[in-house]
VMD Tcl script that draws the C-alpha trace (Angstrom):
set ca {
  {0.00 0.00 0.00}
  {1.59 3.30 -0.82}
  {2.92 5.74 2.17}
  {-0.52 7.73 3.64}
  {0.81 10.45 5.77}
  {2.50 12.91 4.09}
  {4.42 15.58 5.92}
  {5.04 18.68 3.69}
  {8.63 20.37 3.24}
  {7.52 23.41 4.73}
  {6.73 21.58 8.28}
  {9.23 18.61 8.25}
  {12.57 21.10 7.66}
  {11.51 23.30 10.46}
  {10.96 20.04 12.90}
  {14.29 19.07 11.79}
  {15.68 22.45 12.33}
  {13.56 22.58 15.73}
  {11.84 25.75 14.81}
  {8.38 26.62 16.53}
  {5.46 24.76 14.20}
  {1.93 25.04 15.68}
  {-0.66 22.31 14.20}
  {-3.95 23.18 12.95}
  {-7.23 21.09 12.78}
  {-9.25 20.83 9.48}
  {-12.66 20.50 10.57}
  {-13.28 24.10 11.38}
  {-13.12 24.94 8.13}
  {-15.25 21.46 6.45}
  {-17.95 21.32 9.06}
  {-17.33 23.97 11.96}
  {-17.59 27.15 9.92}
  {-19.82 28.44 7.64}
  {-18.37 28.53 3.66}
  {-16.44 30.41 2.61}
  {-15.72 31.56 5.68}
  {-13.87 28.91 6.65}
  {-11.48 29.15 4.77}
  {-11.06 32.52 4.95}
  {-10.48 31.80 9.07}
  {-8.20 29.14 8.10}
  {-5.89 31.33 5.90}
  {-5.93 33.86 7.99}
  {-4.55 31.54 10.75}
  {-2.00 30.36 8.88}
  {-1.28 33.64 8.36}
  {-0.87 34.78 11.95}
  {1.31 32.12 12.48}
  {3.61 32.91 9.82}
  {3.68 36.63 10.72}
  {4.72 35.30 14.35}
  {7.68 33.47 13.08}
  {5.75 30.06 13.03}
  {5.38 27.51 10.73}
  {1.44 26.30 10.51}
  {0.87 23.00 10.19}
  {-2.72 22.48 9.01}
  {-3.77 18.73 9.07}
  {-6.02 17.28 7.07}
  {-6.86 13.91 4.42}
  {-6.94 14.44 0.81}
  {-7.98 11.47 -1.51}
  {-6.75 8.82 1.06}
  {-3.46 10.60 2.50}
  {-3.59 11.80 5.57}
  {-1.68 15.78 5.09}
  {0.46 17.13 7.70}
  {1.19 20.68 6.53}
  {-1.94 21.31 3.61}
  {-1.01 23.52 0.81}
  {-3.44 26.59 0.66}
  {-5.20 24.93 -2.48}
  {-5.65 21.83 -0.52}
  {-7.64 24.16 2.10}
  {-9.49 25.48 0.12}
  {-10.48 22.17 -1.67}
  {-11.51 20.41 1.93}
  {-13.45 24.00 2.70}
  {-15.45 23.89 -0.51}
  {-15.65 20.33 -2.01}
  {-18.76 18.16 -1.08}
  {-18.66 15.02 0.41}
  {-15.89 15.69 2.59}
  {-16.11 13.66 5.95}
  {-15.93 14.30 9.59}
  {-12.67 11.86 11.11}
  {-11.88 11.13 14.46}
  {-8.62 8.44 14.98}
  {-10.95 5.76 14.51}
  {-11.82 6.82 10.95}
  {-8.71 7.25 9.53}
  {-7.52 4.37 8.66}
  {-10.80 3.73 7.01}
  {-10.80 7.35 5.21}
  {-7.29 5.88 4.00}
  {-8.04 3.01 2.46}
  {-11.19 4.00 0.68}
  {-9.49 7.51 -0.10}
  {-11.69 9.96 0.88}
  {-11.20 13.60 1.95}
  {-12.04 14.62 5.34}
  {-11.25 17.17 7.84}
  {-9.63 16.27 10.91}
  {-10.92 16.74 14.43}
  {-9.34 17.85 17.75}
  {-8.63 13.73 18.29}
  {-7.53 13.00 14.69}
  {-5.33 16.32 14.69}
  {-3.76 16.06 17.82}
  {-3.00 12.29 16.99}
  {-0.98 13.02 13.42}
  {0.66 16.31 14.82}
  {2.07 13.61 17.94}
  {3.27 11.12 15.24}
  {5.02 14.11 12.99}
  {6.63 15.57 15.80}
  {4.80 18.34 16.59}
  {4.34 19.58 20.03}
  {1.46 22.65 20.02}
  {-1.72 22.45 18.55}
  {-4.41 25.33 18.63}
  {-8.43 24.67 18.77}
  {-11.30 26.41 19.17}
  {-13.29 24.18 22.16}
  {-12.82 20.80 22.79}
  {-15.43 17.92 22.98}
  {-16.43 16.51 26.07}
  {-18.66 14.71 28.33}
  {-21.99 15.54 26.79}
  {-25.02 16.20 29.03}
  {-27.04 13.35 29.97}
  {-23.52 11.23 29.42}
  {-24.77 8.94 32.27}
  {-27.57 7.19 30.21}
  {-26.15 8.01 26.31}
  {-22.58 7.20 27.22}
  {-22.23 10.14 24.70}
  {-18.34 11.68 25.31}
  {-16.19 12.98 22.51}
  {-13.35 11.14 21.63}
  {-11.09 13.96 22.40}
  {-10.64 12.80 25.77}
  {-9.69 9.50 25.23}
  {-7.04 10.45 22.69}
  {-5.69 13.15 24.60}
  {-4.86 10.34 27.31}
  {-2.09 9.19 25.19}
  {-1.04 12.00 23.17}
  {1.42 14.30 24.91}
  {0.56 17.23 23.28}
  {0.01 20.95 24.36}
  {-3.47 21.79 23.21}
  {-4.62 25.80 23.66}
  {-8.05 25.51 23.87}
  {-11.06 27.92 25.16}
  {-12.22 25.17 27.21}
  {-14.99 23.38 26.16}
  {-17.95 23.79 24.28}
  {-20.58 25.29 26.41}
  {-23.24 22.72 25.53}
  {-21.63 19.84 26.97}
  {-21.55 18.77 30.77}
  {-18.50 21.05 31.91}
  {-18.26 19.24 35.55}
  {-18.44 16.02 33.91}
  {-15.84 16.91 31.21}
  {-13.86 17.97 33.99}
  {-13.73 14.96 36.05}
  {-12.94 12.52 33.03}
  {-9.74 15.10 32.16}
  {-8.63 14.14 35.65}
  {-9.59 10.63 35.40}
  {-7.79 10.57 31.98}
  {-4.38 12.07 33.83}
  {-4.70 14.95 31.20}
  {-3.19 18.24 32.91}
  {-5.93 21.30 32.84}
  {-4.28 24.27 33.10}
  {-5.77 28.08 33.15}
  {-3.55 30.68 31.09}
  {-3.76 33.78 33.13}
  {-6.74 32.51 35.19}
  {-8.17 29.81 37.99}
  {-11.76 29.60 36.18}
  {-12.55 27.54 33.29}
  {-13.46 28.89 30.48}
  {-16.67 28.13 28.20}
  {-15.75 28.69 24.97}
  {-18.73 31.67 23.95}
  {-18.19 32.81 27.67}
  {-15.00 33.90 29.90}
  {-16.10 31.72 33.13}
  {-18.24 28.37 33.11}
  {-18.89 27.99 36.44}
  {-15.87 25.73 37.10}
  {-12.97 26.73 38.96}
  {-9.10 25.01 37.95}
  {-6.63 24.17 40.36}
  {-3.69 24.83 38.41}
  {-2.69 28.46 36.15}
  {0.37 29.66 34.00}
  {1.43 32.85 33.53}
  {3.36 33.07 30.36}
  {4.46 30.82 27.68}
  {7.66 30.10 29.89}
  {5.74 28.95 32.27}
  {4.15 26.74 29.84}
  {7.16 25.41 28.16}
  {8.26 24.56 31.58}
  {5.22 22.34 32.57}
  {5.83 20.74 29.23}
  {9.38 19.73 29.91}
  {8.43 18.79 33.12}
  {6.16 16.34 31.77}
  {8.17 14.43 29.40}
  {10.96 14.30 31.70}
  {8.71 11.93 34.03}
  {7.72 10.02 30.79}
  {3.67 11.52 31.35}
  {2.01 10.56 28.05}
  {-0.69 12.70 28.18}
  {-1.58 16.37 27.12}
  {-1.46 19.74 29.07}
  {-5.02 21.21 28.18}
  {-3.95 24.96 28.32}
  {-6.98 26.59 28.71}
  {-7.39 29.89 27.21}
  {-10.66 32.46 28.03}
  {-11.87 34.63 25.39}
  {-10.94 38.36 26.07}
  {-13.50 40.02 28.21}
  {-14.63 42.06 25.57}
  {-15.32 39.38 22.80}
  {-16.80 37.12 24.56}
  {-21.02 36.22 24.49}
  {-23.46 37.96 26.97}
  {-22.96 35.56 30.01}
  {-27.13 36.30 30.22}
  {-27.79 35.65 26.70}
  {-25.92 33.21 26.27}
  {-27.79 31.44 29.57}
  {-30.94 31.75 27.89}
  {-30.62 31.04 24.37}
  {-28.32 27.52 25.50}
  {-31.38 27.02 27.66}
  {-34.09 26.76 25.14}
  {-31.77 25.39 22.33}
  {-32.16 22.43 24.88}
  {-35.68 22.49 25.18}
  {-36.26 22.87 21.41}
  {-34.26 19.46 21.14}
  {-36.35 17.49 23.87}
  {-39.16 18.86 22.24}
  {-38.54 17.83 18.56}
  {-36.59 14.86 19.64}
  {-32.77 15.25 18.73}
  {-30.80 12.77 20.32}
  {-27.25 11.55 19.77}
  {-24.92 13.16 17.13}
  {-27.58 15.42 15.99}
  {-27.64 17.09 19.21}
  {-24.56 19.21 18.98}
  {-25.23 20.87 15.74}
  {-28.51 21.60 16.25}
  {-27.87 23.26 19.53}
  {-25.03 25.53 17.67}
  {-27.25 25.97 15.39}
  {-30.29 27.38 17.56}
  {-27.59 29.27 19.31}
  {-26.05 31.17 15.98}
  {-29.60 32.03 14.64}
  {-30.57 32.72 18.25}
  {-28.00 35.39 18.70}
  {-28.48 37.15 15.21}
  {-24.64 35.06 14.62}
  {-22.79 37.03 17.07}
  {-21.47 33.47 18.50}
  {-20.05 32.73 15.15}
  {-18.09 36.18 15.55}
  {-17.27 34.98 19.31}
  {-16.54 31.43 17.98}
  {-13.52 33.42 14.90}
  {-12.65 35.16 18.22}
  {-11.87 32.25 20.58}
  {-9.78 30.84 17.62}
  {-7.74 33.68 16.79}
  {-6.69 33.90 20.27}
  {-5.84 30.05 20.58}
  {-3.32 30.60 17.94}
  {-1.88 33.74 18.62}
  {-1.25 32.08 22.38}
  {0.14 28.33 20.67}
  {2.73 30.49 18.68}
  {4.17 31.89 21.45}
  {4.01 28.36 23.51}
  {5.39 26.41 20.57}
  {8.44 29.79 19.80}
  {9.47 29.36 23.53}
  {9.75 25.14 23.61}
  {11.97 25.92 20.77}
  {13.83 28.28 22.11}
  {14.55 25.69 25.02}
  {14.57 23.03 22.71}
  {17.91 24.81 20.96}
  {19.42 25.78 23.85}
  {20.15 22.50 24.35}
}
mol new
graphics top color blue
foreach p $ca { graphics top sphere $p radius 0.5 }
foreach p [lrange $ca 0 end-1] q [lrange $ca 1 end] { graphics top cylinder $p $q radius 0.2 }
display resetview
C-alpha cells in the first residue's frame, strides 16, 4: 500500500531544524464554519502564524493521504468540495483506504501532529462529556485520545453545551493536565467563566514550556489542556448566552434530537438565536488560541535549541 501520511517540506525542515510549528485542525473549516468563511479563518490563521515566526501546520486527508502541513489549495479544496467527511482516529484508517477527503478533528489532529513531531496544537473548544452522558454514554473522543497523546493543546475550554463538571472529572480521570492561562476559572468557549474553577494556572508561555518539559521528563504521556478564556470584551453575553443555551435544549427534547444530531442543532439554535454574534465569538476564541500556541510552541523551541 503506498505511504498515507504525508508531511510537507515546509513543516518537516523546520521540525528538523527545531523551529516553533503550531498544528492546525481541518474541521473548522469542512464542518465547523460556515463557507467560505472557513477558509477565509483558516488562511488567515496560517497567516498569523507565519507573521509570528511560526510555521502552521494544518492537518487534514486528501484522496486517502492523511496531510500534515496542507497547501493553501488543498484548504481550500476540503473547505469547498462536497462530500468531505468528519474523522476522528478511529476513521482514519478507514478514510485511508477508501481515499476519501475529510477534515480532521481535535482527536484526529492532535494524533498526526504527535506522530510528525509536533508539540502545540491550537483549537477552538474541545469535545467533552456531553449532558445526559450517564444514560447516552455520549463523550467525545477527544478525551480519550488526549490520554495518550502528549501534546500541548490551547483551547477555550470546552464547548458550552456539553456537561462542563463532567468533562472535567474525566480530564482528571484521563491524567490529562488542565491548566488556566492567566486565570483559575474555566473557560466556556462563547463565555470567559463556566462555572468551574481550575486548580492549576500559568502565567506566560515560559511557564508553559516549563510544565511541558516537566512532563516528558517523568515520561507523562498525556496532554497539558492549556486553557485559554476569550478576552473580556469578545466574549457572548454571560445572560444571553444562559438563555438562548437554555431553550436550544428544550427545542431538542421537544422535537426529539438525540445523539450526534444534538450538537449541531444546539449551535445551530444558538447562531440564529443570537443574530450570529457566537459565530463572531466562535472566529474570536480561535484567533486567540493561535496567537497564544505560537508563542508556547516559539518558547519550547527556544529551550529546545538551547540545548
Amino acid at each position: 500500500m503506498a505511504v498515507c501520511l504525508h508531511v510537507s517540506d515546509e513543516v518537516r525542515d523546520a521540525l528538523t531544524e527545531r523551529r516553533p510549528v503550531v498544528a492546525l485542525e481541518s474541521t473548522i473549516f469542512t464542518h465547523g464554519l460556515p463557507r467560505p468563511r472557513g477558509v477565509e479563518v483558516a488562511t488567515e490563521a496560517e497567516q498569523r502564524l507565519r507573521d509570528a515566526g511560526v510555521v502552521p501546520a494544518t492537518i487534514g486527508v486528501v484522496d486517502g493521504t492523511a496531510i500534515v502541513g496542507l497547501s493553501g489549495e488543498q484548504i481550500t479544496e476540503l473547505g469547498t468540495r462536497t462530500g468531505v467527511v468528519k474523522l476522528s482516529v478511529r476513521d482514519l484508517p478507514i478514510a485511508l483506504a477508501h481515499k476519501l477527503s475529510g477534515g480532521t478533528t481535535v482527536a484526529a489532529t492532535a494524533h498526526l501532529a504527535h506522530r510528525t513531531g509536533i508539540g502545540v496544537f491550537a483549537t477552538g473548544g474541545l469535545g467533552g462529556v456531553h449532558r445526559g452522558a450517564e444514560t447516552s454514554y455520549d463523550e467525545s473522543a477527544d478525551l480519550v485520545t488526549l490520554a495518550s497523546v502528549p501534546i500541548v493543546v490551547v483551547s477555550a475550554g470546552v464547548k458550552s453545551i456539553l456537561n462542563i463538571p463532567a468533562t472535567l472529572e474525566r480530564l482528571e480521570t484521563l491524567n490529562i493536565a488542565v491548566v488556566g492561562y492567566r486565570t483559575t476559572t474555566f473557560p466556556g468557549f462563547y463565555v470567559r467563566d463556566s462555572g468551574c474553577t481550575l486548580e492549576h494556572a500559568a502565567h506566560s508561555p515560559d511557564e508553559v514550556a516549563d510544565i511541558v518539559r516537566a512532563r516528558d521528563s517523568l515520561g507523562i504521556a498525556s496532554a497539558v489542556l492549556l486553557a485559554n478564556p476569550i478576552p473580556p470584551d469578545a466574549e457572548l453575553d454571560p445572560q444571553l448566552h444562559e438563555r438562548v443555551l437554555r431553550e436550544a435544549e428544550q427545542q431538542a427534547t421537544r422535537e426529539g434530537v438525540t445523539g450526534k444530531d444534538t450538537t449541531p442543532y444546539l449551535l445551530d439554535h444558538i447562531h440564529r438565536a443570537t443574530g450570529g454574534r457566537s459565530l463572531e465569538v466562535n472566529i474570536a476564541v480561535y484567533r486567540g488560541n493561535v496567537a497564544l500556541a505560537a508563542a508556547i510552541a516559539t518558547a519550547l523551541a527556544t529551550t529546545s535549541s538551547e540545548h
